[in-house]
C-alpha positions in Angstrom: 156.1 38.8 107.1 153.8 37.0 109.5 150.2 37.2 108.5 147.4 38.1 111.4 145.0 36.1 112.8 142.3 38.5 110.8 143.8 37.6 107.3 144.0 34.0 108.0 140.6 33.4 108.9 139.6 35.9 106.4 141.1 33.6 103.5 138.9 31.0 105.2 136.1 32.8 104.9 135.0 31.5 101.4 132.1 29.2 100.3 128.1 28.6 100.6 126.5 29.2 103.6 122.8 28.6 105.1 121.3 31.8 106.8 117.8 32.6 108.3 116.2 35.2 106.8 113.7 37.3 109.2 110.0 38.4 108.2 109.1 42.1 107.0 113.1 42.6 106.1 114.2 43.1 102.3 116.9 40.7 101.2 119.9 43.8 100.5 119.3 45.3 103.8 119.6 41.7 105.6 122.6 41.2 103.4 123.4 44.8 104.7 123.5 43.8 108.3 125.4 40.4 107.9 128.2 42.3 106.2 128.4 45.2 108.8 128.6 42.3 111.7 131.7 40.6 109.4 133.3 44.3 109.4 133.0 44.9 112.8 134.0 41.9 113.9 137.6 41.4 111.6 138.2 45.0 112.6 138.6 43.9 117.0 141.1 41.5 115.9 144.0 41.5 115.8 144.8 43.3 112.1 148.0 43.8 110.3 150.4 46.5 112.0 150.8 49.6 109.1 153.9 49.3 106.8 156.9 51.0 106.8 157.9 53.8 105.1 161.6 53.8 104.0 163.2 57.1 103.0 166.8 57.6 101.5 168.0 61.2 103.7 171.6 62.5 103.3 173.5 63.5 106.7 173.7 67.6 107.0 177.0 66.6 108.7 178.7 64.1 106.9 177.0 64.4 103.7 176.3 60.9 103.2 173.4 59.1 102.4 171.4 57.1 105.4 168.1 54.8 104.8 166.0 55.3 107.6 162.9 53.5 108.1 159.9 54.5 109.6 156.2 54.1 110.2 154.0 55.0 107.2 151.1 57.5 109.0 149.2 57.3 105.4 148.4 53.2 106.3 147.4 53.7 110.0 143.8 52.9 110.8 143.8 57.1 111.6 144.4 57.7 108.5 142.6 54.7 106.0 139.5 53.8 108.8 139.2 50.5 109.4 140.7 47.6 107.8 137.5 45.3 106.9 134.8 47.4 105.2 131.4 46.0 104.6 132.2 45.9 100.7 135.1 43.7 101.3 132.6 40.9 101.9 130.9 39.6 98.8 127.3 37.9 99.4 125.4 36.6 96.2 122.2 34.4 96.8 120.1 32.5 94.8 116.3 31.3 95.2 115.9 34.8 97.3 113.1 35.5 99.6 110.9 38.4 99.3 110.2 40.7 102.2 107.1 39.3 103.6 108.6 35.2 103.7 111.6 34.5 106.2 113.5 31.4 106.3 116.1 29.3 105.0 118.5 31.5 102.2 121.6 29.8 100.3 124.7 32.5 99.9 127.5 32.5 98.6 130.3 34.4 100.4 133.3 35.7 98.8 133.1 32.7 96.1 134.5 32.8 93.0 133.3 29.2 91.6 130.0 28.0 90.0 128.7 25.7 93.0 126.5 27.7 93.6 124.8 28.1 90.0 125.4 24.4 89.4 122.8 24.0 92.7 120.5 26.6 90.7 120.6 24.6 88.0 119.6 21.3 89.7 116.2 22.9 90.7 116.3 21.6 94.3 112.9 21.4 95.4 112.0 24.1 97.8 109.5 23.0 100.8 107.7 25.7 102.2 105.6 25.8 105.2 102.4 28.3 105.3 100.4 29.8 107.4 97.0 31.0 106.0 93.6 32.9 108.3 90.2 32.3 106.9 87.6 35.0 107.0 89.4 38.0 105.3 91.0 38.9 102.4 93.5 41.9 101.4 94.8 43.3 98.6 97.6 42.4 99.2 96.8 38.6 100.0 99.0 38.6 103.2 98.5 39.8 106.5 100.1 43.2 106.2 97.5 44.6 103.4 94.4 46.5 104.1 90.8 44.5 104.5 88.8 44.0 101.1 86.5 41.3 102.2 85.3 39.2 105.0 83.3 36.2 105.4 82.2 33.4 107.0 84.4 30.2 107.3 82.1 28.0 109.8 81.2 25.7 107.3 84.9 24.9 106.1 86.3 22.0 108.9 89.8 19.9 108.1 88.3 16.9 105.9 87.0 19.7 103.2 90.7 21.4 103.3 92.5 18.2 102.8 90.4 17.8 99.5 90.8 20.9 98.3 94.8 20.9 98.7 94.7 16.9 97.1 92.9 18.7 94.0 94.9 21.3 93.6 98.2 19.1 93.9 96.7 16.7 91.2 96.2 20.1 88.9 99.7 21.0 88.9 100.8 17.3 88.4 99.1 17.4 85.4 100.4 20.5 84.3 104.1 19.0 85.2 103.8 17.0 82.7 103.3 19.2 79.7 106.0 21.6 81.0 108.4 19.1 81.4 108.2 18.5 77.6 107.7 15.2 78.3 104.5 13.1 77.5 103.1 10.0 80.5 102.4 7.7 77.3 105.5 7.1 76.1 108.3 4.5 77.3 111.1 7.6 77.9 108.1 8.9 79.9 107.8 6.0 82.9 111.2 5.1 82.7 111.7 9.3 83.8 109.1 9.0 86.3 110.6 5.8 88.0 113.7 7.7 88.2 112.3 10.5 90.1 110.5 13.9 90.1 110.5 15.8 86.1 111.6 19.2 87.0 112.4 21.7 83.8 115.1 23.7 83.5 114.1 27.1 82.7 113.7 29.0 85.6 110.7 31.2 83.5 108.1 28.7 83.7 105.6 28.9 85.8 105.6 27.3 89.3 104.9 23.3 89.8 103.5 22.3 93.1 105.0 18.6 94.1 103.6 18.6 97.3 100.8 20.4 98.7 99.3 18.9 102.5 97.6 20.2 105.3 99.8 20.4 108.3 97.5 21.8 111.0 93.9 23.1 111.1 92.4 25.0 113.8 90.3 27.7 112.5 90.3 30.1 111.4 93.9 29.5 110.9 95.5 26.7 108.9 99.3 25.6 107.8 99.8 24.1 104.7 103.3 22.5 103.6 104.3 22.7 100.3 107.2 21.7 97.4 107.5 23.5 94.8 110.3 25.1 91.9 109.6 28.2 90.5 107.7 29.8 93.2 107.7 33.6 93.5 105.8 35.1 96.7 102.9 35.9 94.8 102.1 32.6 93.7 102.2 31.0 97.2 99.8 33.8 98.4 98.1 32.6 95.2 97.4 29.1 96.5 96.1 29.9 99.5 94.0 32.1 97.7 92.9 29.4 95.7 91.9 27.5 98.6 89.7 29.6 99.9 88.2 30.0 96.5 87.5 26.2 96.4 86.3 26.2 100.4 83.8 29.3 99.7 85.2 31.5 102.2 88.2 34.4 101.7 91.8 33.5 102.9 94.8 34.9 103.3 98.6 33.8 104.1 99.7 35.0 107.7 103.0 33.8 107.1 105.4 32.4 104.6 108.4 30.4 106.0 111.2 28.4 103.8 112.1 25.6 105.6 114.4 23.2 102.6 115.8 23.7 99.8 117.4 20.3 98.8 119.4 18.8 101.1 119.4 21.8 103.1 116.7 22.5 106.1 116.7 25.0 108.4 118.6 23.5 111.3 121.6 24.1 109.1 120.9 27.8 109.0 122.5 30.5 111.2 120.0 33.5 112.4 122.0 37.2 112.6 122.9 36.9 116.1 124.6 33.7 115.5 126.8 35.1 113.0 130.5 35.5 113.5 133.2 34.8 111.6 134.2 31.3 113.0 130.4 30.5 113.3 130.8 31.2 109.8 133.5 29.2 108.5 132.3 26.5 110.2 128.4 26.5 108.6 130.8 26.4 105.3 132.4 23.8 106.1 129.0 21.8 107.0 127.0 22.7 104.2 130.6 21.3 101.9 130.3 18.5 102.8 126.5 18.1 102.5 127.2 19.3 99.0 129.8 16.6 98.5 127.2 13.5 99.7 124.2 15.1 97.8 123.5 15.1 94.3 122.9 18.5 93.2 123.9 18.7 89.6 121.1 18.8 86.8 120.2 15.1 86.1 116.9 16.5 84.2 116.3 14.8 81.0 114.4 16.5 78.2 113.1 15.9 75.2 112.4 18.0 71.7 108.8 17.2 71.5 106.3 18.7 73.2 103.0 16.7 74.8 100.7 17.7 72.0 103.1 16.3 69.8 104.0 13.2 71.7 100.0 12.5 72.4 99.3 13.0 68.3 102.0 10.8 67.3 100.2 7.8 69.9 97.2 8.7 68.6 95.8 9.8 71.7 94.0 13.5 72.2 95.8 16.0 74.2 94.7 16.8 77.7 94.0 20.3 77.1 91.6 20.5 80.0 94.0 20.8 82.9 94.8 23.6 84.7 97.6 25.6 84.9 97.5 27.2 88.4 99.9 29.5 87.9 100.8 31.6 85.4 99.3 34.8 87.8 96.2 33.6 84.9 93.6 34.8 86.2 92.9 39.0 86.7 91.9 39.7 90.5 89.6 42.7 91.4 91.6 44.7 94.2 88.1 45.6 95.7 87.0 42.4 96.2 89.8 40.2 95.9 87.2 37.4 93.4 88.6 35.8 90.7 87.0 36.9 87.5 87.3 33.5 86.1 84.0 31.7 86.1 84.9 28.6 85.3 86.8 27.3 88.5 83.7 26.7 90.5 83.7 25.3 94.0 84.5 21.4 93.6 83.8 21.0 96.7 79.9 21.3 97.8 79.2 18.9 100.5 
């Protein structure tokens, strides 16, 4: 039997795909919506006709036995609904954004192979671009939590910003370093940092910033671009809490928008009202073969020793005075939104 048009592109309908996820929306009911568009739209085209029903009857007349053939009411779209149900399309994601952040989102849809944990497991770096507002604070460190603090940000201008965001990047690079497992004064170690960026495998430790630079300033507002693995929400709220911190003024993130993720940006994302079922297939088909060119596979090499070990076999004292931005370390009044931690005083005083 033929198959329809809807069953064909259905089976085509497989693979890793690059969406847009809005602002203010939680990532099952955006997943909700995408897979009540697919429905709706497999269900206007053209479906598969219901099946026959075939019956053995005997003749009242001549007493023998006829198969008749029939339509089976029991498969009609009266009687089932209709064909494509928002369950029949599978959406798993990885790197998902929390409600507050939009931007670029990686699913996989109706895909049974490990491409997409394989991409996971390369730790693609993730570049996100941020808006924050000087002058207030909340308690929930974005813009949709309640006012805990103001103050005044006429003092802060863009040189002071830059040097705050170049000492917080050169915190987390040392940090990188030590939860990489892998120590700078070693041979393995510069023959792994000429090869490229040291990224850890386990997905528990705490977020390393790659990149952090100021994009725009205009006050009170400010964007800030940054790569980092790990990340949670809360921890890129966290750094532009830090900033503030460091510029002696209160701060909070307006928005939160993830722009790369590897190879991917966000041109190769489709926002809801773009998606169909051919626009679909076709972003699948794109983001294949960028897959294909790109190495996504988990290259990270490891060792067994950790950098205190490493430094005391050369001899050398451990840097145990870097900073560990974040491991959500330090406890934050929800009054007053200060860090209780004393000793991270304002580097910046001229």
């Amino acid at each position: 039997m033929l198959r329809s048009p809807a069953e064909l592109l259905y089976d085509k309908l497989s693979g890793i795909a690059c969406l847009f996820k809005p602002a203010d929306m939680k990532m099952q009911h955006f997943f909700t919506i995408i897979q009540e568009r697919l429905a709706s739209a497999f269900n206007q085209m053209s479906c598969r006709p219901p099946m026959n029903r075939v019956d053995i009857i005997r003749d009242s007349q001549t007493g023998k036995e006829m198969v008749v053939s029939s339509v089976d009411l029991s498969d009609t779209i009266q009687a089932l609904g209709p064909r494509y149900q928002p369950e029949d399309f599978d959406i798993q994601s990885i790197f998902p954004l929390e409600p507050f952040s939009s931007g670029l989102q990686i699913v996989s849809i109706n895909d049974e192979s490990k491409c997409l944990d394989q991409i996971k497991d390369g730790q693609p770096l993730r570049c996100y671009h941020i808006q924050g507002k000087m002058g207030e604070s909340t308690n929930t460190l974005d813009a949709n939590g309640v006012i805990v603090e103001k103050s005044t940000y006429k003092h802060v201008n863009r040189s002071k910003t830059e040097r705050v965001c170049a000492l917080i990047q050169s915190s987390f690079q040392a940090s990188m370093f030590k939860m990489s497992g892998i120590s700078p004064f070693t041979q393995a170690g510069f023959e792994l940092a000429k090869a490229g960026l040291w990224k850890p495998r386990d997905h528990t430790l705490p977020p390393i910033v790659y990149g952090l630079k100021l994009l725009n300033f205009k006050a009170p507002f400010f964007d800030i671009e940054m790569y980092v693995i790990n990340e949670q929400e809360i921890h890129l709220k966290e750094v532009i809490l830090d900033i503030g911190i460091r510029l002696r003024t209160s701060t909070l993130s307006e928005s939160i928008r993830r722009t790369n993720i590897g190879p991917f940006n966000i041109q190769h994302c489709l926002v809801i009202d773009e998606i169909t079922p051919d626009s679909l297939v076709n972003n699948i088909n794109t983001i294949e073969t960028i897959i294909e060119k790109s190495n996504l596979l988990d290259k990270t090499v490891l060792v067994n020793k950790t950098h205190i070990e490493e430094t005391k076999l050369l001899g050398k004292q451990s840097d145990e005075s870097s900073i560990d931005l974040y491991k959500t370390k330090r406890p934050i009044h929800q009054q007053s939104q200060i860090y209780t931690n004393e000793d991270e005083n304002n580097n910046i005083n001229k």
